[in-house]
Backbone of each chain as ProteinMPNN parsed JSONL, in Angstrom:
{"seq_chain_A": "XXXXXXXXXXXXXXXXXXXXXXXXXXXXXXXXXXXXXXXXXXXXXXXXXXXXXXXXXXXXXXXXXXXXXXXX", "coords_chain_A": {"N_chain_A": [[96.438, 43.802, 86.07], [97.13, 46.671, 85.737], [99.203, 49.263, 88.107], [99.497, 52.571, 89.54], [102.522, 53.995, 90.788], [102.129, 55.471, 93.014], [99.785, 54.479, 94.383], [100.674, 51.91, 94.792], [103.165, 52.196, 96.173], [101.882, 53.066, 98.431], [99.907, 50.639, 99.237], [102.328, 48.639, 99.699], [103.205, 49.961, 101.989], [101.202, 48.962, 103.604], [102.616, 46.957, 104.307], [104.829, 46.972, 105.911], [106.443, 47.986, 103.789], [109.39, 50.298, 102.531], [109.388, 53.122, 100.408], [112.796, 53.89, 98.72], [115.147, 55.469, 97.684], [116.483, 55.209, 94.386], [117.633, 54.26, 91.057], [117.846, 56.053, 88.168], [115.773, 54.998, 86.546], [114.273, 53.81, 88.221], [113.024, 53.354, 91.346], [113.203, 51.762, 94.95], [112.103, 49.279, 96.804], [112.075, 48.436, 99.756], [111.983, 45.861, 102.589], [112.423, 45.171, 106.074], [114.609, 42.042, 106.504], [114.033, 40.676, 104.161], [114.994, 40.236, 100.527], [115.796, 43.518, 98.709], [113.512, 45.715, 96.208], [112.947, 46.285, 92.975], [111.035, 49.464, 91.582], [109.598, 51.162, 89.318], [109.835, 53.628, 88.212], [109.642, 56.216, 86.277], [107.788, 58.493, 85.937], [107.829, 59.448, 88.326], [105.266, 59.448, 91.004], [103.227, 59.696, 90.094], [103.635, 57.33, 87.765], [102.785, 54.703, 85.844], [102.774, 51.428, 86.779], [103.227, 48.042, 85.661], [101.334, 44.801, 85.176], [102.718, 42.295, 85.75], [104.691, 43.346, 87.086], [104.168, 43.794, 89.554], [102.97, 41.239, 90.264], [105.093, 39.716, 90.738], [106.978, 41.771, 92.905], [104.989, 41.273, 94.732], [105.939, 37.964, 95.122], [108.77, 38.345, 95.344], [108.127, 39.623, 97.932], [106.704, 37.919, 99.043], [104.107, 38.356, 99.822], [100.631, 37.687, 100.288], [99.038, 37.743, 96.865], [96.396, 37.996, 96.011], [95.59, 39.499, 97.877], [97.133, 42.092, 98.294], [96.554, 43.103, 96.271], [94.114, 44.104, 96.289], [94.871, 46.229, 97.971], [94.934, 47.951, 96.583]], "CA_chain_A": [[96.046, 45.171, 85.752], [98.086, 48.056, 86.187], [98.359, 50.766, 88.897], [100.101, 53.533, 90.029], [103.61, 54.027, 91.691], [101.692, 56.112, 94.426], [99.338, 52.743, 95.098], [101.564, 50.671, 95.291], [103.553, 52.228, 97.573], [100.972, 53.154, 100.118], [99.605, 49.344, 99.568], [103.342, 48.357, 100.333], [103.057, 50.517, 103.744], [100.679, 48.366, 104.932], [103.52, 45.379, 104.779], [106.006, 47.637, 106.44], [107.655, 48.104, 102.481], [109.355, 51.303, 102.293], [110.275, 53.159, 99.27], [113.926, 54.256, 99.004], [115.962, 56.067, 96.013], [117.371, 53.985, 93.328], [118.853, 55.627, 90.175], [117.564, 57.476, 87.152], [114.52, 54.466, 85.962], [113.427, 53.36, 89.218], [113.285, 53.106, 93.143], [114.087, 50.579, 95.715], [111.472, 48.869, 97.96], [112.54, 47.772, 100.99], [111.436, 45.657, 103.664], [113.126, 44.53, 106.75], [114.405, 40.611, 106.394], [113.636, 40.611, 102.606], [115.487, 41.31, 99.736], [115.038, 44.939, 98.025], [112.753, 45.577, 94.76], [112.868, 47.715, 92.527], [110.145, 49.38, 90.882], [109.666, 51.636, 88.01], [109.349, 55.371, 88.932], [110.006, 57.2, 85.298], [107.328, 59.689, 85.954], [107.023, 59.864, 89.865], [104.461, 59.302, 91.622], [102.249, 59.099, 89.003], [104.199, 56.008, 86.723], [102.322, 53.43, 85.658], [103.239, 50.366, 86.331], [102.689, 47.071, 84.518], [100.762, 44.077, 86.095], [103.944, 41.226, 86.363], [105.784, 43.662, 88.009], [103.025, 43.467, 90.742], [103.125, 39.882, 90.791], [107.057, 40.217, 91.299], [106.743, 42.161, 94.001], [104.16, 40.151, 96.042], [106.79, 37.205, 95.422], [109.738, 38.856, 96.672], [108.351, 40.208, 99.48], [106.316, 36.794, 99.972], [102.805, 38.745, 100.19], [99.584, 37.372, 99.166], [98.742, 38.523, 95.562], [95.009, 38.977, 95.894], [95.558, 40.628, 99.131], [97.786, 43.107, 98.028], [95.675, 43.696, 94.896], [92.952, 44.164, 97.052], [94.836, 47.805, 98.765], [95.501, 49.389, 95.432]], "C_chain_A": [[97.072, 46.144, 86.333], [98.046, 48.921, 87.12], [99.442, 51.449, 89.046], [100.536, 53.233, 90.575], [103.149, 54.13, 93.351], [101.022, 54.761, 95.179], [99.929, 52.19, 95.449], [102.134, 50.726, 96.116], [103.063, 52.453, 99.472], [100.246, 51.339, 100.397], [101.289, 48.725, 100.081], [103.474, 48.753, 101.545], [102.259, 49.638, 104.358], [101.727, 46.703, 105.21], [104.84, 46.328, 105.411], [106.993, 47.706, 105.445], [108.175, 49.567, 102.577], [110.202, 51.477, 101.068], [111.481, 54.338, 99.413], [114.176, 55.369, 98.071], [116.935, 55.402, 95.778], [117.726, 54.423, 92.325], [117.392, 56.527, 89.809], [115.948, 56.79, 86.731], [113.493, 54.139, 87.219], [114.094, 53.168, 90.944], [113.489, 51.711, 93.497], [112.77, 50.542, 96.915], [111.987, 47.9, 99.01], [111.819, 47.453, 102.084], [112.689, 44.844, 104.648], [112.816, 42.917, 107.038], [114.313, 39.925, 105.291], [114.572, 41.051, 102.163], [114.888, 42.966, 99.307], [114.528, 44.762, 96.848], [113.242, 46.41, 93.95], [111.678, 48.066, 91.86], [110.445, 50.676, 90.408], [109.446, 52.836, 88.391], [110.182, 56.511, 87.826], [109.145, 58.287, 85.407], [107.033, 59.752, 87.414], [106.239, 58.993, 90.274], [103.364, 58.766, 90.572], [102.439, 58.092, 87.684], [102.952, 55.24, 86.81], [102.511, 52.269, 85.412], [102.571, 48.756, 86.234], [102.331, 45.639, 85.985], [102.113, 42.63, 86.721], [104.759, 42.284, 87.325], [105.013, 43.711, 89.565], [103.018, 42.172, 91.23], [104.687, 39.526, 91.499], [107.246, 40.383, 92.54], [106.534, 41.22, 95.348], [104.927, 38.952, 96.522], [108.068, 37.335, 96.458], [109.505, 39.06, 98.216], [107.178, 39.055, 100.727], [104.673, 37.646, 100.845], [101.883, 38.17, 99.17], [99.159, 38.16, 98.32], [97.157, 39.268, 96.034], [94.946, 39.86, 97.07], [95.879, 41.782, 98.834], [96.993, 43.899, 96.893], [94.423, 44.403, 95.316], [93.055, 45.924, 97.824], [95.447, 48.193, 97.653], [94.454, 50.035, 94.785]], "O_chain_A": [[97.639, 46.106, 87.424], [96.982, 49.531, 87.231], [100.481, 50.915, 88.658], [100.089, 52.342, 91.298], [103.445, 53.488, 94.358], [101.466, 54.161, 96.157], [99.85, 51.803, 96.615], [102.112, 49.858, 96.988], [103.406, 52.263, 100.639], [100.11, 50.877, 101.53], [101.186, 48.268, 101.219], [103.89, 47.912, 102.342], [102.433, 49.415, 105.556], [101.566, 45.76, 105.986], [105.946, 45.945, 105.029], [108.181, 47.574, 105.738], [107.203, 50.303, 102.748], [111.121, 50.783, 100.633], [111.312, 55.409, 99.997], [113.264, 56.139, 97.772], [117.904, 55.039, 96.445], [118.447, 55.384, 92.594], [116.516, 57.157, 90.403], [114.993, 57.552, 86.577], [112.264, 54.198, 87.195], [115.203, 52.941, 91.429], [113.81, 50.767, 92.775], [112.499, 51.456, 97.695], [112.22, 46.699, 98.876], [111.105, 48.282, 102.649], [113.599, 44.145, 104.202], [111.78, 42.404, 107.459], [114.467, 38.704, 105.28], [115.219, 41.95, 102.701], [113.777, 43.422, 99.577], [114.898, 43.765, 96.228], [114.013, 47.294, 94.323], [111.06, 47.09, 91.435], [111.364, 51.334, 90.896], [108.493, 52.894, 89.168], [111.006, 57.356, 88.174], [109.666, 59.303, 84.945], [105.904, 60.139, 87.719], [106.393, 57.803, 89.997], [102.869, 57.652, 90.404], [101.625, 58.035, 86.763], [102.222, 55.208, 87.8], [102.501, 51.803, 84.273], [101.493, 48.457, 86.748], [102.784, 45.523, 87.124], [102.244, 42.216, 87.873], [105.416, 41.866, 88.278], [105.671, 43.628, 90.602], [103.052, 41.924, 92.436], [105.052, 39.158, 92.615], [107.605, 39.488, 93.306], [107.182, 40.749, 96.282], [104.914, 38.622, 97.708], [108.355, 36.877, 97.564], [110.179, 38.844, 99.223], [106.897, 39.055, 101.926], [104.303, 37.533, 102.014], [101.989, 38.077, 97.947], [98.836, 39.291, 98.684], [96.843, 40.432, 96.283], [94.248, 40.873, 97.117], [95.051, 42.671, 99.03], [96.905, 45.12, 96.762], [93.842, 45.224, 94.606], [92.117, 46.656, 98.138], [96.52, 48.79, 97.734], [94.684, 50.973, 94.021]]}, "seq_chain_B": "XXXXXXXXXXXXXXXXXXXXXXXXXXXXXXXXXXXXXXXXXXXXXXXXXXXXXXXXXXXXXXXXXXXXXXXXXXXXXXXXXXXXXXXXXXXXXXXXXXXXXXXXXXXXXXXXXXXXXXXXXXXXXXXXXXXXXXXXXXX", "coords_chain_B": {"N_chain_B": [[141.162, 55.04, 99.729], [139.371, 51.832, 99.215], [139.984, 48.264, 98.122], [139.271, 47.311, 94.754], [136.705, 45.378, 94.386], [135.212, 42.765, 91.879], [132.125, 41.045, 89.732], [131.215, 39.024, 87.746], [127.996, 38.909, 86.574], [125.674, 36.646, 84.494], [122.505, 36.772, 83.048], [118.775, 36.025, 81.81], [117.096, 38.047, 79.923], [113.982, 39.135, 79.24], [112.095, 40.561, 77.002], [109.095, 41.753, 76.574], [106.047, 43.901, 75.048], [104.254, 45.757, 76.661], [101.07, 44.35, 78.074], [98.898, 45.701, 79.495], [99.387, 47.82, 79.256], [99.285, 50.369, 77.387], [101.585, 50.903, 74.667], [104.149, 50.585, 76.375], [106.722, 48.618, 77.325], [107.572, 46.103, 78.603], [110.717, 44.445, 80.81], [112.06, 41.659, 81.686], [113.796, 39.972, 83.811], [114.816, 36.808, 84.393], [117.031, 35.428, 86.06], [116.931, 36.774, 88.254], [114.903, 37.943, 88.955], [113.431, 39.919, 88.275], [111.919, 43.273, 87.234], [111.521, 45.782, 84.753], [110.755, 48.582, 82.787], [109.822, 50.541, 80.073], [109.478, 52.811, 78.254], [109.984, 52.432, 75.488], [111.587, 49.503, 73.521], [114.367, 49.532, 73.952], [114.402, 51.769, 76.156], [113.201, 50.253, 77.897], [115.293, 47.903, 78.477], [117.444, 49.503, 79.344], [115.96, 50.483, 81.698], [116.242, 47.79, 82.963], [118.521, 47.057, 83.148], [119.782, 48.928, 84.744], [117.822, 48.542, 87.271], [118.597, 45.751, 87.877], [121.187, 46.011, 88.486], [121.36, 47.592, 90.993], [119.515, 45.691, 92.62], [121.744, 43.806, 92.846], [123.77, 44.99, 94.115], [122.431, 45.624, 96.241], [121.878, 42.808, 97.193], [124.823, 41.482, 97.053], [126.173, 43.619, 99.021], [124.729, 42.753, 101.169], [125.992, 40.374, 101.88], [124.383, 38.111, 100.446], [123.311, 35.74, 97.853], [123.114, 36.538, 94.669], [121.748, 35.327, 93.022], [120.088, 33.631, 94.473], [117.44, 34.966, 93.425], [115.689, 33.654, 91.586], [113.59, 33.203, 88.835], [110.264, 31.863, 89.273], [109.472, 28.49, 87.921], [107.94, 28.325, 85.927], [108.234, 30.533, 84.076], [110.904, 30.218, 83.496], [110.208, 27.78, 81.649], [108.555, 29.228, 79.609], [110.296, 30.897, 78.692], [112.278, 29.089, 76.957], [110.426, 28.026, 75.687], [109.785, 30.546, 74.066], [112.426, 30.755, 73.042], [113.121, 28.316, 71.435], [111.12, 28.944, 69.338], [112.062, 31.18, 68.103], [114.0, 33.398, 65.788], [117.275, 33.838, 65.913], [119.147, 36.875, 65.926], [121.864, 38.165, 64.677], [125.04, 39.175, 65.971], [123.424, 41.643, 67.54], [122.627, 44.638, 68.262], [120.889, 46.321, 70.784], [119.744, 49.214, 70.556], [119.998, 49.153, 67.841], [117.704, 47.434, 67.159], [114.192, 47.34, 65.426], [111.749, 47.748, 66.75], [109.435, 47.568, 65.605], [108.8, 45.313, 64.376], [109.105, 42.934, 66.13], [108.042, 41.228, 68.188], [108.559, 39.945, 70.59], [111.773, 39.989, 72.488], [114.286, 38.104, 73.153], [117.266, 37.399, 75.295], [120.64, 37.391, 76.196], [122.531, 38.745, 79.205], [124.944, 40.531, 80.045], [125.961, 41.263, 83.358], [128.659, 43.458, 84.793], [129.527, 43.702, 87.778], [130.829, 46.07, 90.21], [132.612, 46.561, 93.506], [133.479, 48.591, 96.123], [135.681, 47.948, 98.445], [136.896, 47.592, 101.733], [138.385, 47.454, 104.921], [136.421, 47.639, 107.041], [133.905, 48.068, 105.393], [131.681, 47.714, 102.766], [131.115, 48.849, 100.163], [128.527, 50.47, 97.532], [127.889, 49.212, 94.144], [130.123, 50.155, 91.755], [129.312, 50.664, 88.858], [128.055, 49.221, 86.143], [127.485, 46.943, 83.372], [126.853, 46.177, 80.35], [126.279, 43.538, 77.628], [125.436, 41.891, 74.81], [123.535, 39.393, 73.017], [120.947, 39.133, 70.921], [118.098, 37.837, 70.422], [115.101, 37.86, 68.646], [111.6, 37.186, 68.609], [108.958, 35.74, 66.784], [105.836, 35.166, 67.328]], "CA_chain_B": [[139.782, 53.972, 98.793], [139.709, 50.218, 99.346], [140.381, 47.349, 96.956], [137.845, 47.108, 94.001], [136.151, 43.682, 93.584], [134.399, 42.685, 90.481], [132.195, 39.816, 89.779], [130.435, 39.293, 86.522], [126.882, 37.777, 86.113], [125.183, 36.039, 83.328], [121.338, 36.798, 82.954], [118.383, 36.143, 80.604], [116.226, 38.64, 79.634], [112.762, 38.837, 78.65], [111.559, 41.985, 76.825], [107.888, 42.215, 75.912], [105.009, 44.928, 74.791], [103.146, 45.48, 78.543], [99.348, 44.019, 77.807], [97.933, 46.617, 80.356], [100.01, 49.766, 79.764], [99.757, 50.377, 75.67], [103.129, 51.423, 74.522], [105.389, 50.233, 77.028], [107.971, 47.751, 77.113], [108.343, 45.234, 80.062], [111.583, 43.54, 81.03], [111.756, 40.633, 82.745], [115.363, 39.214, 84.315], [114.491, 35.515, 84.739], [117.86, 35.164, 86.871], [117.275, 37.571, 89.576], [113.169, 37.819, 88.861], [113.339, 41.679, 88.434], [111.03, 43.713, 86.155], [111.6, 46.889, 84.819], [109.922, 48.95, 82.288], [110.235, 51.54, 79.866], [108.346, 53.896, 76.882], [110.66, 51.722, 74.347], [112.492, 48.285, 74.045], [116.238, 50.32, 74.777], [114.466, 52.353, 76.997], [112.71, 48.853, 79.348], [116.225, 47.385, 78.692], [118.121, 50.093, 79.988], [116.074, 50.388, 83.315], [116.274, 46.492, 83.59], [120.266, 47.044, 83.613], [119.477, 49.428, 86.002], [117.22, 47.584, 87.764], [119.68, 44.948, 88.354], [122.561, 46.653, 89.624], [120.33, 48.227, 92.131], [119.785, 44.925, 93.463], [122.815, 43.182, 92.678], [124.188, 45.898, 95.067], [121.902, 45.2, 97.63], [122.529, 41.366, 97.556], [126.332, 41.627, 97.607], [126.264, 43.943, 100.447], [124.252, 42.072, 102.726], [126.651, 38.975, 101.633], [123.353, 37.47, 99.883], [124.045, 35.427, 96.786], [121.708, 37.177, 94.127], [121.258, 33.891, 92.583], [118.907, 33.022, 95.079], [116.55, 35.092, 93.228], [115.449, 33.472, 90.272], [111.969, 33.021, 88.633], [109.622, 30.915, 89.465], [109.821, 27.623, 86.936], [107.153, 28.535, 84.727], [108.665, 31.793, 83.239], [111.723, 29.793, 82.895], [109.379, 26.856, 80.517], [108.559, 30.312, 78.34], [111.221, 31.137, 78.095], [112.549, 27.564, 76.323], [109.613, 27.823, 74.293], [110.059, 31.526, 73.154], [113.756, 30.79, 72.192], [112.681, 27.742, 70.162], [110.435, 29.922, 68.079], [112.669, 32.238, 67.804], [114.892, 33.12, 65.015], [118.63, 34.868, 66.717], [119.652, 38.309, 65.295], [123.921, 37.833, 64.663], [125.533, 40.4, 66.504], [122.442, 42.517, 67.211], [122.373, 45.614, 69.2], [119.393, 47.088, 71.483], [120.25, 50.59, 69.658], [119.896, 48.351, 66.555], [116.416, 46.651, 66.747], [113.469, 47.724, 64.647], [111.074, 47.574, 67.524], [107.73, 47.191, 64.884], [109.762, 43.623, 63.746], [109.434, 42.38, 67.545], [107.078, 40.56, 69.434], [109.336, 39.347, 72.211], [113.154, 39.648, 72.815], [115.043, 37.515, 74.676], [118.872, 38.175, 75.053], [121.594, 36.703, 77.478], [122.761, 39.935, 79.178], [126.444, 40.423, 81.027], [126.379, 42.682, 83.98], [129.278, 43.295, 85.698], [129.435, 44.368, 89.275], [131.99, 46.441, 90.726], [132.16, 47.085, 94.485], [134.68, 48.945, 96.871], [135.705, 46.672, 99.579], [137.891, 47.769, 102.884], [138.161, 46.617, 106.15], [134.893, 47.52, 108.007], [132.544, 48.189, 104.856], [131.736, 46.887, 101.252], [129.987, 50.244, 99.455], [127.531, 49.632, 96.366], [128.358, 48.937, 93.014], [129.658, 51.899, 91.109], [129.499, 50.276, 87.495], [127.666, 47.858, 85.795], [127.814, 47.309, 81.879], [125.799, 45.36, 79.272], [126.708, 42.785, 76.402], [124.229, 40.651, 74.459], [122.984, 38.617, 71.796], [119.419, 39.597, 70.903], [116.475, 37.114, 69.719], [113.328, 38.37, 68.644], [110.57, 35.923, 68.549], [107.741, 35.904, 66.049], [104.81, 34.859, 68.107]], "C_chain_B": [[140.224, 52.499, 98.817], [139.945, 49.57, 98.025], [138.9, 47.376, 95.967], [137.77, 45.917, 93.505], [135.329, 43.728, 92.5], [133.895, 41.478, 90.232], [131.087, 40.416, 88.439], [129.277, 38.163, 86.815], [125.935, 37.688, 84.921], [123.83, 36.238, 83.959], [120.544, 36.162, 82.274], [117.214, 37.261, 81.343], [115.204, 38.794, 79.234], [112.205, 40.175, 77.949], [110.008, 41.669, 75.884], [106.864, 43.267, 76.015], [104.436, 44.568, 76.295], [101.751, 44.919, 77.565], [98.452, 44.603, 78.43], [98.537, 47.771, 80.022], [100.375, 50.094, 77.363], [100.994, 51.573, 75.411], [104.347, 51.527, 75.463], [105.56, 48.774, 76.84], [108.492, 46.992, 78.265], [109.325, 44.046, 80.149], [111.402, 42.776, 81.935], [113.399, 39.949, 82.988], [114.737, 38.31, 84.687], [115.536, 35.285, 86.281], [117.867, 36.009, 88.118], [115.204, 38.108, 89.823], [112.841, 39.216, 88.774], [112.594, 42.241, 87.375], [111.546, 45.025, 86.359], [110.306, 47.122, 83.56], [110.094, 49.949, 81.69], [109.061, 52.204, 78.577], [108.817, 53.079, 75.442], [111.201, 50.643, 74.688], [113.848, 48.927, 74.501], [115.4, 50.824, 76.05], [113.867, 51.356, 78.523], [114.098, 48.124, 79.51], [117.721, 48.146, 79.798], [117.711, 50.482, 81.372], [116.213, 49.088, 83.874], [117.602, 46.185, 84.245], [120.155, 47.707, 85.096], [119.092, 49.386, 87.222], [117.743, 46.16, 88.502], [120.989, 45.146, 89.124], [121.9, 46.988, 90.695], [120.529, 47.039, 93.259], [120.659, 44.13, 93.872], [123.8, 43.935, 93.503], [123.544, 45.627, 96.617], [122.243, 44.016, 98.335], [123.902, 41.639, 98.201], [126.691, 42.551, 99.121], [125.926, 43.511, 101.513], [124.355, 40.678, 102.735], [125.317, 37.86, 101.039], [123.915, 37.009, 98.167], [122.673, 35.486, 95.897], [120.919, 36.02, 93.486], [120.385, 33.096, 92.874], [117.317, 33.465, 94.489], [115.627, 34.38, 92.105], [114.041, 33.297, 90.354], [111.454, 31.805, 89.036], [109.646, 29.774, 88.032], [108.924, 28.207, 85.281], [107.427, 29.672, 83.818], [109.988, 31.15, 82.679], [111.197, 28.575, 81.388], [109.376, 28.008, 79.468], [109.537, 30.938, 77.829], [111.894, 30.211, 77.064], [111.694, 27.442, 75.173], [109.462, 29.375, 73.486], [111.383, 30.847, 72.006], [113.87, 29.65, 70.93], [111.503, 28.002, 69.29], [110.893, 30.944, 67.329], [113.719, 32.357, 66.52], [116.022, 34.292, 65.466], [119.203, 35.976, 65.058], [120.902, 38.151, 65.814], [124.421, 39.553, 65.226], [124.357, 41.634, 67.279], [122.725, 43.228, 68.557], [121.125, 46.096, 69.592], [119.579, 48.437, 70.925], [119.492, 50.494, 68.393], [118.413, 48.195, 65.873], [115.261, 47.704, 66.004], [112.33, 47.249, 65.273], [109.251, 47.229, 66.521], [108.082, 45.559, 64.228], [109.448, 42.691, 64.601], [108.545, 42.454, 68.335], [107.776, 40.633, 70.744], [110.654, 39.715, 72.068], [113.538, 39.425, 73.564], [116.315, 37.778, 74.32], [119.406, 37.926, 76.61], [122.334, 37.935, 78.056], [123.977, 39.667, 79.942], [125.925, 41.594, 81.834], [127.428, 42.247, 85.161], [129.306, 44.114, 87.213], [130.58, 44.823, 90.058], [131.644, 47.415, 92.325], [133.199, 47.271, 95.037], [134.696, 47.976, 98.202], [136.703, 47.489, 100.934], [137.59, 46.965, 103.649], [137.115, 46.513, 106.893], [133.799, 47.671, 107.092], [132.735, 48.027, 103.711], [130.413, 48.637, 100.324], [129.113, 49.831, 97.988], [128.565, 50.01, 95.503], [128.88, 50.297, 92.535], [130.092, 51.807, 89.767], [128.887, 48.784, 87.317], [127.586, 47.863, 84.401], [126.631, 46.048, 81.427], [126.711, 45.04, 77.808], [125.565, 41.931, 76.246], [124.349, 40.544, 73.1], [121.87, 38.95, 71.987], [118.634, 38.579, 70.423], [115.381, 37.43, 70.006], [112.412, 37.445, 68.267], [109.336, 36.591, 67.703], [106.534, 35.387, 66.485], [103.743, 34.891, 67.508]], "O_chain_B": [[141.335, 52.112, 98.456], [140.083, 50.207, 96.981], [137.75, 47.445, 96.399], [138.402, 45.405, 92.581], [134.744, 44.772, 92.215], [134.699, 40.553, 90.347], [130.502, 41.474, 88.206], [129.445, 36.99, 87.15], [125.47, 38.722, 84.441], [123.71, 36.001, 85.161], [121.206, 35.298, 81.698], [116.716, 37.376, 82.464], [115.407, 38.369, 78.096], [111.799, 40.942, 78.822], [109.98, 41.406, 74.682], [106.707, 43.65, 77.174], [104.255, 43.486, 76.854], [101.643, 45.21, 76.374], [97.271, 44.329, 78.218], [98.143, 48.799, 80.574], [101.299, 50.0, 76.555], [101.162, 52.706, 75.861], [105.284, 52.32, 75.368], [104.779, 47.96, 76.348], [109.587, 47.171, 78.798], [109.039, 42.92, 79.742], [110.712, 43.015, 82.925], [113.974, 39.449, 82.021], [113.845, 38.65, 85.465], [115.026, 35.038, 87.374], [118.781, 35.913, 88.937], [114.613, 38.512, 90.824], [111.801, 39.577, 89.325], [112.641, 41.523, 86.376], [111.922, 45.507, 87.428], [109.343, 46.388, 83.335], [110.606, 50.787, 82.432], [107.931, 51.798, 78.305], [108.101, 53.104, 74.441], [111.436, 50.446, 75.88], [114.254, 48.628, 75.624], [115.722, 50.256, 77.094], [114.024, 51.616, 79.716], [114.262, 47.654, 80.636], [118.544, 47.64, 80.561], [118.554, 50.779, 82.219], [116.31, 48.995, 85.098], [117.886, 45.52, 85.241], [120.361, 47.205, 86.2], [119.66, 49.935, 88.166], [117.269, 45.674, 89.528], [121.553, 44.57, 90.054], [122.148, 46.144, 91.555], [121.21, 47.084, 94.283], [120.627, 43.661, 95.01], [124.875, 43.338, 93.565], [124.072, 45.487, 97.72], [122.687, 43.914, 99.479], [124.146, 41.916, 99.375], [127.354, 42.131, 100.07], [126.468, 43.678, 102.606], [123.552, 39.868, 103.198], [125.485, 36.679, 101.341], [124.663, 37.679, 97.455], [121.608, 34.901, 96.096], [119.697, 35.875, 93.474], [119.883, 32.192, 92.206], [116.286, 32.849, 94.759], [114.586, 35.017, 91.946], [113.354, 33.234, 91.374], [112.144, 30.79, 89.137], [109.875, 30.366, 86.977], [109.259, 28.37, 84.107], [106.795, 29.717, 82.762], [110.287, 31.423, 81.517], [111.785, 28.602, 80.307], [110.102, 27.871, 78.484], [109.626, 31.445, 76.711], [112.082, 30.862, 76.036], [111.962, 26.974, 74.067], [109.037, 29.364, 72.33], [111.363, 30.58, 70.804], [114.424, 29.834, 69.846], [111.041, 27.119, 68.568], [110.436, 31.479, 66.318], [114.296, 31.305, 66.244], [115.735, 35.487, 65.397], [119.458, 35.815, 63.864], [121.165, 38.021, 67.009], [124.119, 40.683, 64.844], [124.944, 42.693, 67.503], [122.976, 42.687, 69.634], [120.271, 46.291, 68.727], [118.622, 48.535, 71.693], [118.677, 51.29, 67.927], [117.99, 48.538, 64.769], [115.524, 48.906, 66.053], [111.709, 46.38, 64.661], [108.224, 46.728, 66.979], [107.242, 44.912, 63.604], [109.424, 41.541, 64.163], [108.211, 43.391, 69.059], [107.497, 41.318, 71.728], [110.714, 39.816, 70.843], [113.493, 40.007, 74.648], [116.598, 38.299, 73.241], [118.893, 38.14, 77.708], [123.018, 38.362, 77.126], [124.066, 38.573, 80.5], [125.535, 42.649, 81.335], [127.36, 41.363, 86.015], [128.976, 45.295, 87.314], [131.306, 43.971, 90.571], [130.916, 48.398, 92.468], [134.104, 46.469, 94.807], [133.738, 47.431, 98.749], [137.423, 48.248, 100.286], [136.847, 45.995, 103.494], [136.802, 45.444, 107.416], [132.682, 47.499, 107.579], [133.897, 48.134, 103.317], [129.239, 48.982, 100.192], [129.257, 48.694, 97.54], [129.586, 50.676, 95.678], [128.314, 51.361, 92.784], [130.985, 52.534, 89.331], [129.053, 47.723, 87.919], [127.618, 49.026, 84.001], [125.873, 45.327, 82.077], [127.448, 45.773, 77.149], [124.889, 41.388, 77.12], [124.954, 41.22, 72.268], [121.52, 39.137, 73.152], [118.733, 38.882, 69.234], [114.74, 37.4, 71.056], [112.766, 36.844, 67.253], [108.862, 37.707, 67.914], [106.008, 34.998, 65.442], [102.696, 34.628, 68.099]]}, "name": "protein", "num_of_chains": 2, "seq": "XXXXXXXXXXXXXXXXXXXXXXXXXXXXXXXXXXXXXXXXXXXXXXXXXXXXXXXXXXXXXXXXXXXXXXXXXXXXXXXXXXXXXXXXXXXXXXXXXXXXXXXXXXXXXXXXXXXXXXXXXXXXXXXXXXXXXXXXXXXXXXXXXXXXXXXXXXXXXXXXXXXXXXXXXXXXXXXXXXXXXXXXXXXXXXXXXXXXXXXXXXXXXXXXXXX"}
């Protein structure tokens, strides 16, 4: 299921993810020790983004899915 | 200004309709596991480019070989079984496509990576480009 840029990134705060600036389509999540992400930020704060890129995420940054699904 | 290195990498691409977000367009880079996303197929392809340099910048700087990212197996299986369903568009441009034609497109993407190099620091990319072959899958 889908959620919001803003979710996501405050559910990323609780893994110590922070979000950066990345170009013109999308940002840069970063955690220390991890690679960086990127995620989708065409309208701000308020984007909506798509449910694999959620699963994505959780991989990269090696967080449990339903957990994470769980603070959005 | 230091020396400019350049390394080219080979992708695949995944472009399909989101199933939660009606009328967007989600990319999928198998080779680096990256998703982007856009309002159109050019416009999910062009933040996926985007999307890739980004990190393909990050890697290379922190001497990481991006290669390490790849998908998990099972996106690579769908992929194998898109492309043998698929019938390949000759020459075809993302500009080109006739997005109501197109279930899926997959497409082998070039991006090259160009990074300044000196003696104490390696700075991000500051160019990355796109070449492909397109296949749209009838699903």
């Amino acid at each position: 299921m889908s959620a919001r840029f803003r979710d996501i990134a405050r559910a990323a705060a609780r893994f110590e993810i922070k979000v950066v600036p990345g170009g013109k389509h999308n940002r840069k999540l970063v955690r220390q020790g991890y690679r960086s992400y990127t995620i989708p930020a065409h309208n701000g704060d308020k984007s909506e983004v798509t449910d694999p890129y959620i699963s994505g995420l959780c991989r990269n940054f090696q967080i449990d899915e339903p957990t994470f699904r769980k603070l959005l | 200004m230091g020396r400019v290195e350049r390394r080219l990498f080979e992708a695949w691409l995944v472009v399909r309709r989101a199933d939660d977000l009606p009328g967007e367009w989600v990319a999928h880079c198998l080779d680096f596991d990256i998703f982007a996303q856009g309002n159109s197929l050019t416009h999910a392809v062009e933040a996926a480019h985007e999307a890739i340099g980004l990190v393909l910048a990050d890697d290379l700087g922190a001497k990481r070989d991006p290669n390490d990212r790849r998908a998990p197996q099972s996106f690579w299986d769908d992929l194998y079984d898109t492309i043998a369903q698929s019938q390949p568009i000759k020459g075809g441009k993302f500009s080109e496509l006739v997005e109501d034609e197109i279930e899926t497109l997959v497409s082998r993407i070039v991006v090259a990576c160009n990074r300044v190099c000196d003696e104490s620091k390696v700075s991000t990319p500051i160019m990355f480009e796109k070449a492909a072959a397109s296949v749209p899958a009838h699903a």
